[in-house]
Rosetta silent file (secondary structure, phi, psi, omega in degrees, C-alpha in Angstrom):
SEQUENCE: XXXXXXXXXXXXXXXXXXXXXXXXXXXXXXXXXXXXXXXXXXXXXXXXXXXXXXXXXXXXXXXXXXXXXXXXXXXXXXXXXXXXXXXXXXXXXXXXXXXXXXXXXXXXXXXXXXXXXXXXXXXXXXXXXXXXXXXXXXXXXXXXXXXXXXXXXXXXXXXXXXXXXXXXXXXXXXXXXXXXXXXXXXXXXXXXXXXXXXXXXXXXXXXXXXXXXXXXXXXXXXXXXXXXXXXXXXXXXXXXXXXXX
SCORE:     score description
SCORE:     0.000 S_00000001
   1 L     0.000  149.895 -177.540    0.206    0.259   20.577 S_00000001
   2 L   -77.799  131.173 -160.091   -1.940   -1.139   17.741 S_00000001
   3 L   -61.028    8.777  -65.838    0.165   -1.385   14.704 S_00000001
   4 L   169.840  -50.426  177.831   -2.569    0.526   12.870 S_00000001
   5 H   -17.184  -63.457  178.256   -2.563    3.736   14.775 S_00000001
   6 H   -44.322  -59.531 -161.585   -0.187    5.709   12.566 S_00000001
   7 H   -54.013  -33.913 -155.102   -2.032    4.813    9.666 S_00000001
   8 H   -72.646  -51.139 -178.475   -5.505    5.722   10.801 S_00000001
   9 H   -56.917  -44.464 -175.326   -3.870    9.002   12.581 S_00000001
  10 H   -63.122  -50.198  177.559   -2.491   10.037    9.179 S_00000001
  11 H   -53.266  -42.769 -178.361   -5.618    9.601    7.076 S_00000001
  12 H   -77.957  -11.991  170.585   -7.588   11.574    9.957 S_00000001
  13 H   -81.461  -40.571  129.817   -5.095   14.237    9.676 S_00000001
  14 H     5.635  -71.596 -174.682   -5.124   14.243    6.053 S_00000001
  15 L   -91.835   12.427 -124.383   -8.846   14.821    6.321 S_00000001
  16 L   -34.479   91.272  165.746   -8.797   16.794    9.105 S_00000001
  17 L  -127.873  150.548 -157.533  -10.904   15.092   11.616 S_00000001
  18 L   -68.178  -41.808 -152.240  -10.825   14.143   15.043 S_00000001
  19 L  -133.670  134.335  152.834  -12.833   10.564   14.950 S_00000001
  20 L  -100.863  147.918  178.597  -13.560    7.785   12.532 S_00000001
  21 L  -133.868   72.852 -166.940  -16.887    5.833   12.929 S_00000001
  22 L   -61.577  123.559 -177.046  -15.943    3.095   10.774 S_00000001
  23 L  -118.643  -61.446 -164.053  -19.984    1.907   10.105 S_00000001
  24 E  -139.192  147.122  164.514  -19.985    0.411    6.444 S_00000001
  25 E  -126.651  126.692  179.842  -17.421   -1.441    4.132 S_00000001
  26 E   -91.832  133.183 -176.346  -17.498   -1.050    0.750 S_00000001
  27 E  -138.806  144.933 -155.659  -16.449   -3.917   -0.986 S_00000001
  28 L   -90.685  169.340 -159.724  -15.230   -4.818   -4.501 S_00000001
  29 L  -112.762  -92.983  176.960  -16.545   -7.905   -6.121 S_00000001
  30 L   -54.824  101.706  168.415  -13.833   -9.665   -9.114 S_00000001
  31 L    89.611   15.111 -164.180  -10.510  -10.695   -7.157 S_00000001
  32 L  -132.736  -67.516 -160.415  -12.031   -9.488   -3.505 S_00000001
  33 L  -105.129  -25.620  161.705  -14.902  -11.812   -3.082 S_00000001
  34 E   -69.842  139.781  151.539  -13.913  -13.830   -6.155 S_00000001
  35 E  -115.911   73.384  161.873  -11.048  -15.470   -7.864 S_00000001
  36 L  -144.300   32.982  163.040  -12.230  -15.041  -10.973 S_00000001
  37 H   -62.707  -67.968 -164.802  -10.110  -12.335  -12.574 S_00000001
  38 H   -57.167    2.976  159.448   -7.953  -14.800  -14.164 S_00000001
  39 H  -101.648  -12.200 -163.623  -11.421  -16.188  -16.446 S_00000001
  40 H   -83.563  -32.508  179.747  -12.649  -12.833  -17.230 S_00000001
  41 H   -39.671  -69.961  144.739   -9.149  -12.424  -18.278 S_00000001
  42 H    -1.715  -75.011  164.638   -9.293  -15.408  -20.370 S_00000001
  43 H   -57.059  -36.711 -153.644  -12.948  -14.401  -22.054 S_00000001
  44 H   -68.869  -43.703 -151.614  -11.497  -10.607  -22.676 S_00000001
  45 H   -94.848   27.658  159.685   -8.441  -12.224  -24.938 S_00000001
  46 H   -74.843  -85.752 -162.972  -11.271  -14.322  -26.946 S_00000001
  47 H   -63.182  -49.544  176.856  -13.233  -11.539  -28.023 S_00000001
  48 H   -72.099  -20.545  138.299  -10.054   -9.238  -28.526 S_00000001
  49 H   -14.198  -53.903 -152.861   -8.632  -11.859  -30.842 S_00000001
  50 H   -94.793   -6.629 -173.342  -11.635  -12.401  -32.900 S_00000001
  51 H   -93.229  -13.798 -170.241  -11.756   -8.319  -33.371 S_00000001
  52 L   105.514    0.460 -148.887   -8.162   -8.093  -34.483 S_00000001
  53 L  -111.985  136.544  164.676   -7.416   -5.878  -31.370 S_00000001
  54 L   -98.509  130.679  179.884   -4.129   -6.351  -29.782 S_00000001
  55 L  -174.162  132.612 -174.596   -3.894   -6.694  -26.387 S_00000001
  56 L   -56.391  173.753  163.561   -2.220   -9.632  -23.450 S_00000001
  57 L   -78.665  -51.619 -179.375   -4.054  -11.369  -20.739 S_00000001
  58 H   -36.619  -53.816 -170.048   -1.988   -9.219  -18.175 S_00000001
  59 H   -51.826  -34.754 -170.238   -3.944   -5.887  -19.184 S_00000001
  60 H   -75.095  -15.004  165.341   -6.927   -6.796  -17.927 S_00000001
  61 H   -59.874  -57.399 -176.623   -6.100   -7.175  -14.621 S_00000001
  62 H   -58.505  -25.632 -163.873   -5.222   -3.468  -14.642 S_00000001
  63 L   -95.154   23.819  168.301   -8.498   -2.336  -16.201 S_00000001
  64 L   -38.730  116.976 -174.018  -10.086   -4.273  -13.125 S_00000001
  65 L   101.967  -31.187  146.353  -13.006   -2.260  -11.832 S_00000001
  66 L   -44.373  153.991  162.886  -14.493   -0.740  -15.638 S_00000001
  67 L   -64.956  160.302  160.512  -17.598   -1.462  -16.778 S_00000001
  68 L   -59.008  -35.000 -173.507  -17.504   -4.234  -19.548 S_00000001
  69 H   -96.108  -14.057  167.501  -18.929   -1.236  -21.949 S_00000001
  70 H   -98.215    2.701  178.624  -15.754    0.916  -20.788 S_00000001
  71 H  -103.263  -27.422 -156.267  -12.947   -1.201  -21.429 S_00000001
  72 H   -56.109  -66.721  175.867  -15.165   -2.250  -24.358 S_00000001
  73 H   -51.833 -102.406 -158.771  -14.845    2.003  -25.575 S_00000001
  74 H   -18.193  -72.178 -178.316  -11.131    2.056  -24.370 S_00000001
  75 H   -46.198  -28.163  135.027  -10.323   -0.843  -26.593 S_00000001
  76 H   -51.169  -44.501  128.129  -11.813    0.710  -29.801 S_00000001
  77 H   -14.290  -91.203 -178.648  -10.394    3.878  -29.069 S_00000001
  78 H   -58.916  -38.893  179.773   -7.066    2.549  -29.084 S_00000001
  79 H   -57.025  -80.003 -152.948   -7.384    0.231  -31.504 S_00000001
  80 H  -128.038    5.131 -176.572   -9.080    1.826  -34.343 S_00000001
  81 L    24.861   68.190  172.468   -9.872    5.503  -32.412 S_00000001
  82 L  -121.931  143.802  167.703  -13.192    4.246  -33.393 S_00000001
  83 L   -98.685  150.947 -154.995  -16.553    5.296  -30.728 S_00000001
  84 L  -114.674  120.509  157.833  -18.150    2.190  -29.850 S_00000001
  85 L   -57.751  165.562  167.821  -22.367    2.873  -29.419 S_00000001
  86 H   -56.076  -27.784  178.743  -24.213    1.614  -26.246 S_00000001
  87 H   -86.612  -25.318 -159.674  -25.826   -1.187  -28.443 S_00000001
  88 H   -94.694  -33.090 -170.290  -23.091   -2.443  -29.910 S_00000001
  89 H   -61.671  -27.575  175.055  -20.908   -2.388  -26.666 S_00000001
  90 H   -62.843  -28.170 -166.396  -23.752   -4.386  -24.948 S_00000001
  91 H   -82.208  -23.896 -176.065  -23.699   -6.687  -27.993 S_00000001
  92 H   -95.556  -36.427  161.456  -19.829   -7.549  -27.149 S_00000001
  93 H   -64.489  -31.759  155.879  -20.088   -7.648  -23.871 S_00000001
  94 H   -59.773  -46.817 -167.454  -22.677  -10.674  -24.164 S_00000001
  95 H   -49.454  -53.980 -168.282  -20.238  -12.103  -26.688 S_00000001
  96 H   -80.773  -38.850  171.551  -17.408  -12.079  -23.622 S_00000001
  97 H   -22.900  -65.709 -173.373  -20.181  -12.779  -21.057 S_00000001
  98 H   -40.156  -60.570 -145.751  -20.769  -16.226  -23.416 S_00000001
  99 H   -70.112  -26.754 -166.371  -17.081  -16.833  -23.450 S_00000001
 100 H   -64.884  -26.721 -179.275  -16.762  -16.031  -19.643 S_00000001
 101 H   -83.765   -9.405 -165.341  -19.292  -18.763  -18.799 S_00000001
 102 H  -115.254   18.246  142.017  -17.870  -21.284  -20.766 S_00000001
 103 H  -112.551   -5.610 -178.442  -14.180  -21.093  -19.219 S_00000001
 104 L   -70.523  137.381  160.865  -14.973  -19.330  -16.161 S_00000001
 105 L  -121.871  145.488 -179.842  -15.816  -21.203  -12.633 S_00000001
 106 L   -88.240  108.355  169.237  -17.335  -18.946   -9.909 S_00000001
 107 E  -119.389  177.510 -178.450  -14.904  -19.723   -7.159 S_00000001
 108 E  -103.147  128.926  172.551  -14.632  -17.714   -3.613 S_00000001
 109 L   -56.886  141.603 -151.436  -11.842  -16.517   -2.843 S_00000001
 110 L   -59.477  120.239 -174.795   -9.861  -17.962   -0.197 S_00000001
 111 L    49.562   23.881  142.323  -10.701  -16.800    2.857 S_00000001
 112 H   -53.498  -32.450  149.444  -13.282  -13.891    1.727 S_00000001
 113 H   -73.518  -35.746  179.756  -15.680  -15.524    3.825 S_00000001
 114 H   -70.849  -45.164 -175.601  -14.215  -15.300    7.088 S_00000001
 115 H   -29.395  -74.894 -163.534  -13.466  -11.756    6.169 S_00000001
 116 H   -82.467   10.843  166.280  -16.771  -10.547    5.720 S_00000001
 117 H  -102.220  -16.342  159.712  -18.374  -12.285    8.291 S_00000001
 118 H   -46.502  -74.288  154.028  -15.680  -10.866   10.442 S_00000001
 119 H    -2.262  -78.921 -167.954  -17.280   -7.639    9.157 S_00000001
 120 H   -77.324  -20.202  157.760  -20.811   -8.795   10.045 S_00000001
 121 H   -97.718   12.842  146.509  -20.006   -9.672   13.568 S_00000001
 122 L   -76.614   -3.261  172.482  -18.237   -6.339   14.361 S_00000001
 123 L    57.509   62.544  172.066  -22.168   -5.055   13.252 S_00000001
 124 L  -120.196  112.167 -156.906  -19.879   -3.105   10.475 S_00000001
 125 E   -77.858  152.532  178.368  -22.912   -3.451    7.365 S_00000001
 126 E  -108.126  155.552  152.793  -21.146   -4.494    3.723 S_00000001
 127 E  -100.875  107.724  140.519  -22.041   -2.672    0.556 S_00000001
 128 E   -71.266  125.665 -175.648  -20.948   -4.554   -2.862 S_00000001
 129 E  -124.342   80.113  163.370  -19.443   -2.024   -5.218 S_00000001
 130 L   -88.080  171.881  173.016  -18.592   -3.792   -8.658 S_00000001
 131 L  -117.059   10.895 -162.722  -18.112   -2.709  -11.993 S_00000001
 132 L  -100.355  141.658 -169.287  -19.141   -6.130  -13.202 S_00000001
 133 L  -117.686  -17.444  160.269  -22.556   -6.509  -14.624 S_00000001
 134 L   -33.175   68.264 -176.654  -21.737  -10.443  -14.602 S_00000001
 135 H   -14.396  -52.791 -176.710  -25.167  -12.209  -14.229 S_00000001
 136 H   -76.971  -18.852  172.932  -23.404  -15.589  -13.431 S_00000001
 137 H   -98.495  -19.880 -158.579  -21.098  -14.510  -10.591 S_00000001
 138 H   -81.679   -6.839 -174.718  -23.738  -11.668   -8.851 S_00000001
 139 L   -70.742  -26.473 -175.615  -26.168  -14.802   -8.925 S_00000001
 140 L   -82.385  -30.883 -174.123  -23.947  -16.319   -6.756 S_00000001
 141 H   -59.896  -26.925  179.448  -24.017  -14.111   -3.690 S_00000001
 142 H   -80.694  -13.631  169.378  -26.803  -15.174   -1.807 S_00000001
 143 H   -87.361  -50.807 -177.973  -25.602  -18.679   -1.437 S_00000001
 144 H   -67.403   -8.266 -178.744  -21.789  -17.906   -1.280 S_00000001
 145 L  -152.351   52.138  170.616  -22.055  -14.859    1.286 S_00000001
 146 L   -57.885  119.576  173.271  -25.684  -15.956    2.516 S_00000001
 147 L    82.385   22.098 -148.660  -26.511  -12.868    5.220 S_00000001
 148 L  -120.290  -49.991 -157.040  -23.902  -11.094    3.793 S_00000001
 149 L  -124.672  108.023  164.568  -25.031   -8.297    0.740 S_00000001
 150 L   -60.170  142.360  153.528  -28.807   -7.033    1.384 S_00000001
 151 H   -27.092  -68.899 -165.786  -30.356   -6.934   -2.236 S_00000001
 152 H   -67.566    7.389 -177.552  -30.591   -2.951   -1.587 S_00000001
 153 H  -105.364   49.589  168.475  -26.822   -2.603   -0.820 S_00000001
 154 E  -135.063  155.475 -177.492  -25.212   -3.327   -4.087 S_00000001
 155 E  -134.276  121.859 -173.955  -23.929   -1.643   -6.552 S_00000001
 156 L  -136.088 -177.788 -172.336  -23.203   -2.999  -10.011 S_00000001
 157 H   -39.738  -56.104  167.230  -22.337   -1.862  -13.996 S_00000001
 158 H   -27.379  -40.833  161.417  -25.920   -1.574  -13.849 S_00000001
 159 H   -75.605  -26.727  164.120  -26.009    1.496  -11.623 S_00000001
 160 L  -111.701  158.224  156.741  -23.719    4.267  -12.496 S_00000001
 161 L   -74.781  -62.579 -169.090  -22.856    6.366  -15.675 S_00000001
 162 L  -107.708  125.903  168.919  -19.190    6.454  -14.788 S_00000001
 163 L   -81.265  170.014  172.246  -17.089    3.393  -13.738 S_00000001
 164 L   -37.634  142.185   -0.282  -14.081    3.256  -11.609 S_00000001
 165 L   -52.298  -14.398 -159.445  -11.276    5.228  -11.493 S_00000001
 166 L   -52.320  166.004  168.562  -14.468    7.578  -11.400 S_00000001
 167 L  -109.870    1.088  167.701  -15.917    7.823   -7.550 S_00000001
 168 H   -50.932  -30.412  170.694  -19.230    7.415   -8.386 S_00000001
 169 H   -53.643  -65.857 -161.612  -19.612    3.704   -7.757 S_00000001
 170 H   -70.173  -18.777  160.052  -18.407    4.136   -4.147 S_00000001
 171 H   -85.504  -18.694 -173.051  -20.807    7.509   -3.484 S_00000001
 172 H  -102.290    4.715  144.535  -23.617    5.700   -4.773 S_00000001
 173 L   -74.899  -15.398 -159.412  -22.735    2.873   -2.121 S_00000001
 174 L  -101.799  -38.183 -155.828  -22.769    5.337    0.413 S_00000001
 175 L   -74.585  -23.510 -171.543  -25.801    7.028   -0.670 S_00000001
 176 L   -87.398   21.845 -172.758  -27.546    3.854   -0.470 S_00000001
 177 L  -156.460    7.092  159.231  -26.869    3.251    3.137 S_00000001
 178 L    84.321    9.300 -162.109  -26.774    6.630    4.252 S_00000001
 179 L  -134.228  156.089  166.662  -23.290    7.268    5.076 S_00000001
 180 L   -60.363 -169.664 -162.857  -19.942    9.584    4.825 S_00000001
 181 L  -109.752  -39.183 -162.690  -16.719    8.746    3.295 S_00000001
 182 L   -70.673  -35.513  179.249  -15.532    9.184    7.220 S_00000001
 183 L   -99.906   22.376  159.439  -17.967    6.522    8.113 S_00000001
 184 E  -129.353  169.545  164.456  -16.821    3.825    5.518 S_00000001
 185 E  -107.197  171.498  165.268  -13.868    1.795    4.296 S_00000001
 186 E  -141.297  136.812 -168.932  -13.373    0.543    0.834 S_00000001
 187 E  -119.308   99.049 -163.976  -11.935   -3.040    0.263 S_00000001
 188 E  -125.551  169.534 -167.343  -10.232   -3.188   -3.309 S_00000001
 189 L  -145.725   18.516 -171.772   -7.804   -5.412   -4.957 S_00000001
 190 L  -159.803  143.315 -175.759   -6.925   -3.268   -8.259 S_00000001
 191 H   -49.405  -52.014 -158.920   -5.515    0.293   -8.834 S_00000001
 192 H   -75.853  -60.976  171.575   -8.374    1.629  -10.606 S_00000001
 193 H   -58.799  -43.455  174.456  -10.897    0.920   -7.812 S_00000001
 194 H   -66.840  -24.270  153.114   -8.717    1.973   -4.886 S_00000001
 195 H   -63.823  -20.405 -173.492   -8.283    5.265   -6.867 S_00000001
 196 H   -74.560  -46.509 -156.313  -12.365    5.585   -7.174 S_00000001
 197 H   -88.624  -17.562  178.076  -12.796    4.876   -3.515 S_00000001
 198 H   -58.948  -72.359  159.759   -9.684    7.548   -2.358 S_00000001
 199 H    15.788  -74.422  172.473  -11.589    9.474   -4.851 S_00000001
 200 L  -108.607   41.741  129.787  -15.039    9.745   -2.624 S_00000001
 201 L    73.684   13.622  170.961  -12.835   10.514    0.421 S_00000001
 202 L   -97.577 -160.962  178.283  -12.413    7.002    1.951 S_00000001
 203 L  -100.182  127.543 -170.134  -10.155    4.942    3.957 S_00000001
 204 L  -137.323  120.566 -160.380   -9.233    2.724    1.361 S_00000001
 205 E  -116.382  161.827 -161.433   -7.411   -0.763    1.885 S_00000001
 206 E  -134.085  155.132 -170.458   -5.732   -2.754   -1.061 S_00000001
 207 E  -149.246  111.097 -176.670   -5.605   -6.495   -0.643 S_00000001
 208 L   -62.618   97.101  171.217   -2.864   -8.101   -3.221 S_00000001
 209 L  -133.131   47.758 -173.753   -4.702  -11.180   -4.824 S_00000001
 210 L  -155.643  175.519  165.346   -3.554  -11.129   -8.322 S_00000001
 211 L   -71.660   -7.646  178.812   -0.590  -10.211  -10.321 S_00000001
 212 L   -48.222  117.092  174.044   -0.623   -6.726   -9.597 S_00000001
 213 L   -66.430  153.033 -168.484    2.132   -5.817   -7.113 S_00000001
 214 H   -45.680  -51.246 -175.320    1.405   -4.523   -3.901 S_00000001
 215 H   -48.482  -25.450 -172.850    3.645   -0.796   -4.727 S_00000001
 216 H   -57.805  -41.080 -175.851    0.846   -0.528   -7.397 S_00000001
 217 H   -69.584  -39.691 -161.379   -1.813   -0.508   -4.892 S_00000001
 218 H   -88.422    3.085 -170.790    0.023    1.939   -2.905 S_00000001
 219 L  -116.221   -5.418  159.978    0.869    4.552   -5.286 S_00000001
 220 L   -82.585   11.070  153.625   -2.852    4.419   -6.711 S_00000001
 221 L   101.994   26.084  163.631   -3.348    5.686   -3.078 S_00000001
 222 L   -26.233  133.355  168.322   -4.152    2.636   -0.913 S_00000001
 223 L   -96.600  -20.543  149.102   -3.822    3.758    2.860 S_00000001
 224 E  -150.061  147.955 -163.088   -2.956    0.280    3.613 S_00000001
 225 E  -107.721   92.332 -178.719   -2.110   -2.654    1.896 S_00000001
 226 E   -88.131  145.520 -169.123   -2.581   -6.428    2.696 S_00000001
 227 L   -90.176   -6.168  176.101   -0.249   -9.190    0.578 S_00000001
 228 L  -163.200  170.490 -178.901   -3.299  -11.759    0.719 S_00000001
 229 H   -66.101  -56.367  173.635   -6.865  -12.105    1.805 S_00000001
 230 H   -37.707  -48.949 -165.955   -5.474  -14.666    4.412 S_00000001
 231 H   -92.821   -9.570  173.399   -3.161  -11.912    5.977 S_00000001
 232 H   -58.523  -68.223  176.646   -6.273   -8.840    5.715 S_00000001
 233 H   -23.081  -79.057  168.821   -8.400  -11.659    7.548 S_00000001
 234 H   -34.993  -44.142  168.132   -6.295  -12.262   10.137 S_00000001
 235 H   -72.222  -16.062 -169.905   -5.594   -8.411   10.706 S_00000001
 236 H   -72.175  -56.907  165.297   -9.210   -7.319   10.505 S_00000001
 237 H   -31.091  -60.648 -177.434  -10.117   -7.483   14.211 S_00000001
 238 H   -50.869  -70.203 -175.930   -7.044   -5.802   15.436 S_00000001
 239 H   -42.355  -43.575  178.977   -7.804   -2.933   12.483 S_00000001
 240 H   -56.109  -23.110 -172.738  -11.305   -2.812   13.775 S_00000001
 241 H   -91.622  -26.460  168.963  -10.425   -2.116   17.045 S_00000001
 242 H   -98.679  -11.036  176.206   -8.205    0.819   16.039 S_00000001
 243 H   -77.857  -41.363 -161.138  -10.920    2.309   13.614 S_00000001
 244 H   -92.272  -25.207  164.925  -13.095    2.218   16.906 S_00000001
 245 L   -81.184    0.000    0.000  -10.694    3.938   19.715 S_00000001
């Protein structure tokens, strides 16, 4: 039996339906296609320094999946239960942008390529669903995942009113390709986004590539849970193949 079965059978009972027609993958950008949580990290405790706001390199890994103007709010909020405007949060978020380019390198994560090209030769179409508005990594896609992300399938900060946990990023991937929560996955690497895509009703897989621990993933309501990119990779045929009987 495909070790997979259970899981798949539970989600469709869950939802109750008969069939999945696994079509489209929605996929997360920062710590998914990327290793570059640990600069944005980096930039965020620059800019919360220079405001006075206390707050570790660890947190940001959790707010993984906000806009840059919502952790921006959140951080104000706590800090000084001050509201932040749309101008000024834009004005701060260049500020970390700056710092992000000048410790940040855009690298790909380790074996994110094979993944999604797995992907593209199962004829299963990718979506990119970020919350990142980064100029210098989304700049990047067409060389690093050449034939990978159509222009019209992405979705970035740029595109919704509400960021992740919200489910709007992940319906307005679907909307832009036409499809059901029954006919996609969502591929996330941070609590907040695997609650957004559970959220709009998908099959949602958590892929550990940070410090977050894996129980994190599962109790924001991953239906399954890989401990690296390396071991998702390796599993993605077999899962495809149980998505499709």
């Amino acid at each position: 039996m495909n070790q997979f079965n259970d899981i798949i059978a539970k989600y469709k009972q869950t939802k109750g339906i008969n069939q999945l027609n696994i079509a489209t993958a929605l996929i997360d950008m920062d710590g998914v296609l990327y290793d570059s949580m640990k600069y944005h990290t980096i930039a965020w405790k620059k800019l919360t320094d220079e405001l006075n706001i206390e707050a570790s390199l660890d947190e940001f890994y959790i707010y993984e999946g906000m806009t840059g103007a919502g952790i921006i709010r959140l951080l104000f909020k706590r800090s000084f239960n001050e509201e932040v405007s749309d101008e000024k949060a834009a004005e701060l978020y260049a500020i970390k942008a700056k710092y992000f380019g000048e410790v940040g390198k855009v690298e790909v994560m380790p074996d994110a390529q094979r993944m999604t090209s797995i992907l593209r030769d199962n004829n299963i179409e990718r979506v990119l669903v970020t919350g990142s508005g980064q100029a210098s990594i989304l700049n990047c896609l067409d060389t690093d995942y050449a034939g990978i992300f159509d222009h019209d399938k992405r979705v970035t900060a740029h595109d919704v009113t509400n960021c992740k946990p919200h489910p709007e990023p992940y319906l307005r991937g679907m909307e832009k390709v036409g499809r059901t929560a029954q006919e996609c996955i969502v591929i996330e690497n941070a609590p907040l986004g695997v609650k957004a895509g559970k959220a709009a009703g998908c099959f949602v897989i958590g892929i550990t590539t940070g410090p977050i621990p894996k129980d994190e993933m599962e109790k924001a309501g991953a239906d399954l849970v890989f401990g690296s990119m390396a071991e998702f990779a390796n599993a993605l045929p077999t899962l495809i193949e149980a998505f499709r009987n």
